[in-house]
C-alpha positions in Angstrom: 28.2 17.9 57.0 25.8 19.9 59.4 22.3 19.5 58.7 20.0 22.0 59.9 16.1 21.8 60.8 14.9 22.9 57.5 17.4 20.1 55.9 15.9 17.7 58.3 12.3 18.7 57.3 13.1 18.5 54.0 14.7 15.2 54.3 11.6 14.0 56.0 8.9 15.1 53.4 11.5 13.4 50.3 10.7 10.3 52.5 7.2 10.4 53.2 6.3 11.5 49.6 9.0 8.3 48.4 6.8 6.2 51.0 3.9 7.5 49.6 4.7 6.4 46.1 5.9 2.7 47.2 2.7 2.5 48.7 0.8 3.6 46.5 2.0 1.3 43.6 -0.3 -1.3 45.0 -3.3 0.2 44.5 -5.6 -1.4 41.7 -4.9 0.8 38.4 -2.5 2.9 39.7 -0.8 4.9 36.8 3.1 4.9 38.0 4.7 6.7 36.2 7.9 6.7 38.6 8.8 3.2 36.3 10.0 5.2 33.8 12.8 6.8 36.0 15.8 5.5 37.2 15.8 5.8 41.4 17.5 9.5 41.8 15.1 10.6 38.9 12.7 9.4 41.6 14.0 11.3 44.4 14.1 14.2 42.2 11.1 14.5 40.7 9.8 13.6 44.3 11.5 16.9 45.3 10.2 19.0 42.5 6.6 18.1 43.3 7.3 19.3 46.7 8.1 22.6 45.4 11.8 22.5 45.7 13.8 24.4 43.2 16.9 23.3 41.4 19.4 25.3 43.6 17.2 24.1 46.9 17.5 20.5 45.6 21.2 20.9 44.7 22.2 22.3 48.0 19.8 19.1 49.4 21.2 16.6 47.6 25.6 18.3 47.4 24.6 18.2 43.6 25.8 20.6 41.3 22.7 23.0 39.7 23.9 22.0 36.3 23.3 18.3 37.1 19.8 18.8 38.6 19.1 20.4 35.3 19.9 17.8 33.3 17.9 15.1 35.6 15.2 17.5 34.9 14.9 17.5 31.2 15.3 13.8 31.1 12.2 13.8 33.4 10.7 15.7 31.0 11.6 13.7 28.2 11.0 10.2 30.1 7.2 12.0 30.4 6.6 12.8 26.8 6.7 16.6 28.3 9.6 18.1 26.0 9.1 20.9 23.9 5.7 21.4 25.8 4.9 25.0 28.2 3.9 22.0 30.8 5.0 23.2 34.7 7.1 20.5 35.7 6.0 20.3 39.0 2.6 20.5 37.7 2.8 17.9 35.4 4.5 15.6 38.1 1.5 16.3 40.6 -1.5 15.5 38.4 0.2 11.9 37.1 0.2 10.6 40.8 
């Protein structure tokens, strides 16, 4: 598989912001809400709040678009957000 730059990049920021999150667990009163998601929940919702879309994170991850879709509504539903007009990538930015 050839990766190009923007795959690189975008490789770089899932693993900063996945840093960032292991990191900041240890702060005092840290609301983590990544405990409630399995590990490629993680790197998806990661990816969402970067402001990838489903198709982008597909192609990112050789996923299908269907099965991006469906880690996506069990984020929702893992974060009480189902059946609510909440932006997922919205909602995943303000809970960190």
């Amino acid at each position: 598989m050839k990766c190009n730059e923007e795959s690189q990049q975008t490789f770089l920021k899932s693993i900063q912001s996945n840093l960032d999150e292991i990191t900041s667990s240890f702060a005092p009163n840290h609301k983590n809400y990544l405990s409630n998601l399995t590990p490629a929940q993680v790197q998806i919702a990661n990816l969402i709040k970067q402001g990838q879309t489903t198709k982008e994170i597909a192609t990112l991850l050789n996923l299908s678009p269907a099965t991006i879709a469906c880690h996506r509504q069990e984020i929702r539903k893992r974060l009480f957000l189902t059946n609510k007009k909440t932006n997922l990538q919205m909602a995943l930015a303000t809970t960190s």
